[in-house]
C-alpha positions as CSV (number, residue, x, y, z in Angstrom):
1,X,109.7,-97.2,-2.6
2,X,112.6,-95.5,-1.0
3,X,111.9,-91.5,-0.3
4,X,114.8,-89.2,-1.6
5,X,114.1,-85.8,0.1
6,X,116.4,-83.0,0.4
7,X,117.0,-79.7,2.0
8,X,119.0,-76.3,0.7
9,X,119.4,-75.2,4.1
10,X,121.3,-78.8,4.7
11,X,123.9,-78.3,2.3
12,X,127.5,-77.3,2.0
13,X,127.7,-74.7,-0.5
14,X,131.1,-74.8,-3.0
15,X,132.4,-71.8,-5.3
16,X,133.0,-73.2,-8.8
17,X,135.5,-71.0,-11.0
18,X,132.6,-68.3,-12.3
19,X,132.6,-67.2,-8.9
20,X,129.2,-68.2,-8.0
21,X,128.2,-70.1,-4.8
22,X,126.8,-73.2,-5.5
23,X,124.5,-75.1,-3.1
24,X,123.1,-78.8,-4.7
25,X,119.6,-79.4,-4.3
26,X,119.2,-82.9,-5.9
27,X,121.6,-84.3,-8.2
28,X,123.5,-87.6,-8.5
29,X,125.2,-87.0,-5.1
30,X,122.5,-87.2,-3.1
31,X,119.8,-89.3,-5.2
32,X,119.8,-91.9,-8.0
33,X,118.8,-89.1,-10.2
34,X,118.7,-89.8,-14.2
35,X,117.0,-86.8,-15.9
36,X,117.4,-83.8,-14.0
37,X,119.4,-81.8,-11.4
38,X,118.7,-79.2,-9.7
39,X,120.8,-76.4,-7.8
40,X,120.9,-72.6,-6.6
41,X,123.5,-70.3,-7.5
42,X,124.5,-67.3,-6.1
43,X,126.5,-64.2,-7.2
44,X,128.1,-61.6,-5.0
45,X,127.6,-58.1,-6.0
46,X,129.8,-57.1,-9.3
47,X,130.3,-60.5,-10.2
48,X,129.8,-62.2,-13.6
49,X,129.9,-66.0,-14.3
50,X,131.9,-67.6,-16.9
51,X,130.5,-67.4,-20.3
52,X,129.6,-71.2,-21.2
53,X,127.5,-73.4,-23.1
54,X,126.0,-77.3,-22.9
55,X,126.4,-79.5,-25.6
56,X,123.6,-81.6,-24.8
57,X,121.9,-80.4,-21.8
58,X,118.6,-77.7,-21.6
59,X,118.6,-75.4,-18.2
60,X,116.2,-73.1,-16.8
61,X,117.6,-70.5,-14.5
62,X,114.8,-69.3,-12.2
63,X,115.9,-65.8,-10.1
64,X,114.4,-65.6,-6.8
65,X,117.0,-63.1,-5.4
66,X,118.5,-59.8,-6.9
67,X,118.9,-58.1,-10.4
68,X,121.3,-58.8,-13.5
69,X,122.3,-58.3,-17.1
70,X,122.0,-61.9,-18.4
71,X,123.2,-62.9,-22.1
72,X,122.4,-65.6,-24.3
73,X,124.8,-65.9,-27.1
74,X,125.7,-62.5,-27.4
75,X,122.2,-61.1,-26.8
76,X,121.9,-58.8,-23.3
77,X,118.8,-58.2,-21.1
78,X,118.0,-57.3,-17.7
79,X,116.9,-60.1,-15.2
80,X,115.1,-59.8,-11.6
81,X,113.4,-61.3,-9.0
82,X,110.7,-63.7,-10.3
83,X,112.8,-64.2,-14.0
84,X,112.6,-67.6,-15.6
85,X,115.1,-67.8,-18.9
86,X,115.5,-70.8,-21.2
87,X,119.1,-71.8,-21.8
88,X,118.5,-74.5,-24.7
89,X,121.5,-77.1,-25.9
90,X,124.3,-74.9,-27.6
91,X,123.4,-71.5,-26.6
92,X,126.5,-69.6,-24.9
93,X,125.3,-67.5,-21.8
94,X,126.5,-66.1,-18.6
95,X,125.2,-63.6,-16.0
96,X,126.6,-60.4,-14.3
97,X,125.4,-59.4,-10.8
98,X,124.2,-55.5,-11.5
99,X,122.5,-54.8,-8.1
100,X,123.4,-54.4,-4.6
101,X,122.8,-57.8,-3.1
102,X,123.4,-61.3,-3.7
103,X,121.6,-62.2,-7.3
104,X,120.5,-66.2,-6.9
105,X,119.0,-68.7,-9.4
106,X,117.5,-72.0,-9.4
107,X,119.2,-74.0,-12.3
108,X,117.6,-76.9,-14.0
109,X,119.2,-79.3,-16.1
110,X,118.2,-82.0,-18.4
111,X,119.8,-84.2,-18.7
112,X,121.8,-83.9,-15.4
113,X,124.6,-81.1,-15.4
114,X,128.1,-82.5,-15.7
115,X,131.1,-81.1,-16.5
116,X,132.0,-82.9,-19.6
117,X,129.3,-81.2,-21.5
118,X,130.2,-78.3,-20.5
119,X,132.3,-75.6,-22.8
120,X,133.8,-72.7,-21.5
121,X,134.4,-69.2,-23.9
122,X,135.8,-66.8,-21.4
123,X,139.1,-68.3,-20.4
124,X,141.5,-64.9,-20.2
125,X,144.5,-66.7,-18.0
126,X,147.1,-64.5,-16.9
127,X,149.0,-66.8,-14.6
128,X,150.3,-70.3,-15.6
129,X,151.6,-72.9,-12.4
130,X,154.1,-75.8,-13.5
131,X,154.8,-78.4,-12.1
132,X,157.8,-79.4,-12.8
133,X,158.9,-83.0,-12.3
134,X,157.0,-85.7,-14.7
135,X,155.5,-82.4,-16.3
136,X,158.3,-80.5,-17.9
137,X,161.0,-82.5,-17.7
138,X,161.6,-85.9,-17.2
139,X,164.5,-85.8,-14.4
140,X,164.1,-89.6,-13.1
141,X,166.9,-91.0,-14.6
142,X,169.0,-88.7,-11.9
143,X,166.7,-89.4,-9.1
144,X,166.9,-93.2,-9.8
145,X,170.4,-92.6,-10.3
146,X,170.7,-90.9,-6.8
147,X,168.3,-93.6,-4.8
148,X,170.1,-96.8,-6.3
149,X,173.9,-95.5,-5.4
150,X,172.3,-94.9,-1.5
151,X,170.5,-98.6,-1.9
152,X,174.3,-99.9,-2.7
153,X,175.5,-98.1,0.2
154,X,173.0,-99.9,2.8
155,X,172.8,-103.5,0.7
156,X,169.3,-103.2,-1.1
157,X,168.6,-104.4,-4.7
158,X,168.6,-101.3,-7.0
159,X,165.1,-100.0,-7.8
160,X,163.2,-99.5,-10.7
161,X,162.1,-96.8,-12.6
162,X,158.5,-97.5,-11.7
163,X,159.3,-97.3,-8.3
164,X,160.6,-93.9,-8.6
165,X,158.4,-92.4,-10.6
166,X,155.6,-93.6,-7.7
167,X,157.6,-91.9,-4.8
168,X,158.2,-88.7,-6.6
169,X,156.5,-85.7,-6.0
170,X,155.7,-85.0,-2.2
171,X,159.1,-83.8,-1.2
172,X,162.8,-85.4,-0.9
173,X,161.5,-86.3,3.0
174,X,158.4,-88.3,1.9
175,X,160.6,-90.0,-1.4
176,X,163.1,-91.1,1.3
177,X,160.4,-92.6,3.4
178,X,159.0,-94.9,1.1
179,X,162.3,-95.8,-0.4
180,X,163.9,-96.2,2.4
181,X,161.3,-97.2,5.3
182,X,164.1,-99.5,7.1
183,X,167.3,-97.5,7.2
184,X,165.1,-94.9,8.5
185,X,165.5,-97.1,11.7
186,X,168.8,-96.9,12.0
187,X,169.7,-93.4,10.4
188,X,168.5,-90.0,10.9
189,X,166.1,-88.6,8.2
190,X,168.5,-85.3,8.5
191,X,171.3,-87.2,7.5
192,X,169.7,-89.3,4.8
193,X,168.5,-86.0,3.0
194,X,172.3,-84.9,3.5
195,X,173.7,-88.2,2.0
196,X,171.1,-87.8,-0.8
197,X,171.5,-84.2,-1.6
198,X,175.2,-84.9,-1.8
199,X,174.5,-87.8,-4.4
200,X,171.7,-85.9,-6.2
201,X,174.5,-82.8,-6.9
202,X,176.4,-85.3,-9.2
203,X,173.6,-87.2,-10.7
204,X,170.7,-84.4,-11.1
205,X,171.7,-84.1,-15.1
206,X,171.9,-87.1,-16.0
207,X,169.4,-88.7,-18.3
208,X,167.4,-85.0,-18.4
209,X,165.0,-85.1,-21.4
210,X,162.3,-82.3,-22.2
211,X,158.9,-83.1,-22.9
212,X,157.9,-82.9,-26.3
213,X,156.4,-78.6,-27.3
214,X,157.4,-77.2,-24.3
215,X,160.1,-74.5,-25.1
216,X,157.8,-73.9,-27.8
217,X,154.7,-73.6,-25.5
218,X,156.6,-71.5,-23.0
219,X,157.8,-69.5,-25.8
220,X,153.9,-68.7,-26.7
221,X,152.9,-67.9,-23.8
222,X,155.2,-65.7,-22.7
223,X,155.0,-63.7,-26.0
224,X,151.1,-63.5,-25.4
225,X,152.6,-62.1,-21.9
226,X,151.3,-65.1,-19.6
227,X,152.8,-64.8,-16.3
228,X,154.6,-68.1,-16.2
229,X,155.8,-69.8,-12.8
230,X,157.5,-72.9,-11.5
231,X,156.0,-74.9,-7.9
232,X,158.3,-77.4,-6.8
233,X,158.7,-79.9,-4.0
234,X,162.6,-80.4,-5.0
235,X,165.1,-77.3,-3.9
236,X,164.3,-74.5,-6.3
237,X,169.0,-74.5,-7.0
238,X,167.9,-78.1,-9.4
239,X,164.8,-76.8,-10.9
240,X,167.3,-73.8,-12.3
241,X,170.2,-75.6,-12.7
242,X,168.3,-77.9,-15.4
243,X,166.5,-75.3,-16.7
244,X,169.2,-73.5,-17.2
245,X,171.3,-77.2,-18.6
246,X,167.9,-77.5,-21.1
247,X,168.0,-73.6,-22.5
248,X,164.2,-72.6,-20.8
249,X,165.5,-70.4,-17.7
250,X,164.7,-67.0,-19.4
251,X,160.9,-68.1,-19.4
252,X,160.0,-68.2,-16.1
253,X,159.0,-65.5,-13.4
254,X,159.6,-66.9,-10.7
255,X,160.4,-70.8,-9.2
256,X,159.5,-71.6,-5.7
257,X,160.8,-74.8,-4.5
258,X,160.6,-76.6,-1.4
259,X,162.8,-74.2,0.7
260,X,160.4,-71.4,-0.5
261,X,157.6,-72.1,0.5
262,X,155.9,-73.0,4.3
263,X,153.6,-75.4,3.1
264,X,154.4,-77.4,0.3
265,X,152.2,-79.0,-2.6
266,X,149.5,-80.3,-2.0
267,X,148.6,-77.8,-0.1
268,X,147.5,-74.8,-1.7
269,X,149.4,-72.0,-0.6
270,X,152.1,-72.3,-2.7
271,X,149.6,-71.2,-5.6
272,X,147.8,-68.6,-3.3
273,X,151.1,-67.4,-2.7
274,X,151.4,-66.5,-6.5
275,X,148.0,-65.6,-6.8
276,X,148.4,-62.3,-4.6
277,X,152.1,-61.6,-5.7
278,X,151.0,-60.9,-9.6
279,X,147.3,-59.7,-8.2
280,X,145.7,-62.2,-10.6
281,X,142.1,-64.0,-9.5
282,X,141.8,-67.6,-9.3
283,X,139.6,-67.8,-12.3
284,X,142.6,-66.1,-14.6
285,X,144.9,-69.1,-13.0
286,X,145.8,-72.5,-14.3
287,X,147.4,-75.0,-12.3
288,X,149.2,-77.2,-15.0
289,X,150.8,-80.3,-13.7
290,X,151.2,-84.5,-14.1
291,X,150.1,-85.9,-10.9
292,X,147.0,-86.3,-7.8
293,X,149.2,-83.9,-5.6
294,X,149.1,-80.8,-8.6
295,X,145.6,-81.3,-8.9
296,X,144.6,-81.2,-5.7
297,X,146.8,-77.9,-4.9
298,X,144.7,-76.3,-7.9
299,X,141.4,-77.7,-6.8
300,X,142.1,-76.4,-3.1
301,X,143.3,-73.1,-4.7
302,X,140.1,-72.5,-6.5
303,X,142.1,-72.0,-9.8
304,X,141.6,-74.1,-13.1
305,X,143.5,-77.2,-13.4
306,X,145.6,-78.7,-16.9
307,X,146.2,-82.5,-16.1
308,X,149.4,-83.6,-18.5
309,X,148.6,-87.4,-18.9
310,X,152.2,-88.8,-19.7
311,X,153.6,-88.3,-16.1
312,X,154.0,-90.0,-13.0
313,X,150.4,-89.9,-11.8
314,X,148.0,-92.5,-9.7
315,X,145.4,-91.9,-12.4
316,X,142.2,-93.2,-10.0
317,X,143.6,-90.5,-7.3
318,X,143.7,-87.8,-10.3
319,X,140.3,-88.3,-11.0
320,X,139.1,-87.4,-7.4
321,X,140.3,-84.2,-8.1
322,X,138.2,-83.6,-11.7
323,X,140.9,-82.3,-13.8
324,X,138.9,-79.0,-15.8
325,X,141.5,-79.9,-18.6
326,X,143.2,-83.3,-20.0
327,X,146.2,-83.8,-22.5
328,X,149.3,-86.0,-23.3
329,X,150.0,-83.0,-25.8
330,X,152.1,-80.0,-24.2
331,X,151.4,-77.6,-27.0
332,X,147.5,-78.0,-26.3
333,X,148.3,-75.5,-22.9
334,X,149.0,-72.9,-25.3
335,X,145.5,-73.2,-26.7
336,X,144.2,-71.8,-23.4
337,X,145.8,-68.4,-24.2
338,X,142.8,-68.0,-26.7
339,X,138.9,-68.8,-26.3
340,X,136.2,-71.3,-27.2
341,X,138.4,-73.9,-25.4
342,X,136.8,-77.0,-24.1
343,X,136.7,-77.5,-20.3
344,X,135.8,-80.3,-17.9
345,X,137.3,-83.8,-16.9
346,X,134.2,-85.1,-14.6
């Protein structure tokens, strides 16, 4: 019989989106477990987890550190040092550090915790991320458009759509890469992204369609007063120029495209950037994109994530970055505005 033994002082601890520190004990990362997980939690001073329930699964939180105001549907009462609560299937609860250290838990669950049985009821987001590419707009048509008149110019067969679609998404240097790995050779990057650019300024409105509810999502959200922004990797003068061609310019804050920005998608700062200009905390954030590279920004960022299924993405790679939310329906974004929303994707 194989030994599975483990060690809290071994393990890398994570913040999930309540704000609390979690370090894994034993789970299914770390042993073929099938009934039960178990984990510590911790909570800074002044900080209060997400209110949430479990659909299926029965926890005990056990407090070996600190002092709290713990709720269970509604219901308040204190909690200390040497507290064991119940938390059975359906029951809404979260916890609020009162005291002036770290307040930690030991949380049980049975059956093992995941994320798919898991509902949030506290969702209060002030600040919505696009994408925008594949996620409000479908502009391939002009980027095909643009990559088969430069595949004329050097004698390659025209691409396809698909093709397209797969390169998008990193930045004009990366598309042009694995388009055009061979001329590369032979011709400057810096003067491919001129020759492109100069293409791309004739052929960026062509074929443009919006995605199904969103000037009517947009238009929700910015009446419930969401802060609403744009993160691009194209050049922020397109993302306005077809907003502006579609009729959904006056919705936005603020665009940052590639020139805006010193790291660029997927790297977080981008969103971190936004995160401190409107003062808003990650857990009042929602990353909202169609591809691997929007999710894993938002993951990096600490923020919530909204994966929009209908877009250009490597599915398998999206996975790796557990979506909290999943839709091919636009207008379901605008559901996140109110509460009892349904979270988890892994």
């Amino acid at each position: 019989m194989k030994i599975y033994k483990s060690n809290i002082r071994n393990v890398k601890p994570f913040i999930t989106k309540d704000s609390s520190v979690i370090r894994v004990i034993t789970d299914t990362t770390n042993a073929p477990v099938k009934n039960v997980t178990l984990a510590e939690a911790s909570l800074k001073p002044g900080l209060s987890t997400i209110g949430h329930k479990h659909i299926k699964t029965e926890e005990i939180y056990y407090f070996t550190a600190g002092s709290g105001i713990m709720a269970l549907n509604g219901k308040s009462f204190k909690v200390i040092k040497g507290d064991s609560v119940l938390i059975p299937p359906g029951v809404l609860h979260k916890v609020k550090n009162t005291g002036k250290g770290v307040l930690k838990i030991i949380c049980a669950c049975a059956p093992p915790y995941s994320h798919d049985d898991t509902v949030n009821s506290d969702y209060n987001f002030k600040l919505m991320i696009f994408d925008f590419d594949g996620t409000l707009v479908e502009s391939a048509p002009g980027i095909l458009a643009t990559a088969n008149a430069m595949a004329a110019h050097y004698g390659m067969k025209k691409f396809s759509m698909e093709q397209v679609q797969t390169a998008v998404g990193t930045g004009l240097d990366n598309f042009i890469e694995d388009m055009f790995p061979d001329v590369i050779k032979k011709v400057s990057m810096n003067n491919l992204i001129k020759q492109y650019r100069r293409l791309y300024d004739v052929n960026y409105k062509k074929g443009l369609i919006m995605f199904k509810g969103v000037k009517e999502t947009l238009k929700e959200l910015k009446s419930k007063g969401v802060k609403l922004a744009i993160v691009s990797n194209k050049l922020s003068q397109y993302v306005k120029g077809i907003n502006e061609e579609l009729g959904i310019d006056g919705y936005f804050d603020v665009i940052l495209g590639s020139e805006s920005v010193r790291k660029r998608k997927p790297h977080p700062y981008p969103l971190n950037l936004l995160m401190k200009k409107y003062k808003v905390d990650k857990s009042q954030t929602l990353m909202i994109g169609d591809s691997q590279f929007d999710m894993e920004a938002g993951r990096r960022a600490g923020c919530f994530t909204f994966f929009l299924t209908y877009g250009y993405a490597d599915l398998k790679a999206v996975n790796r970055h557990c979506p909290d939310f999943k839709s091919g329906n636009f207008m379901d974004i605008a559901k996140l505005a109110e509460k009892h929303k349904r979270a988890g994707a892994c």
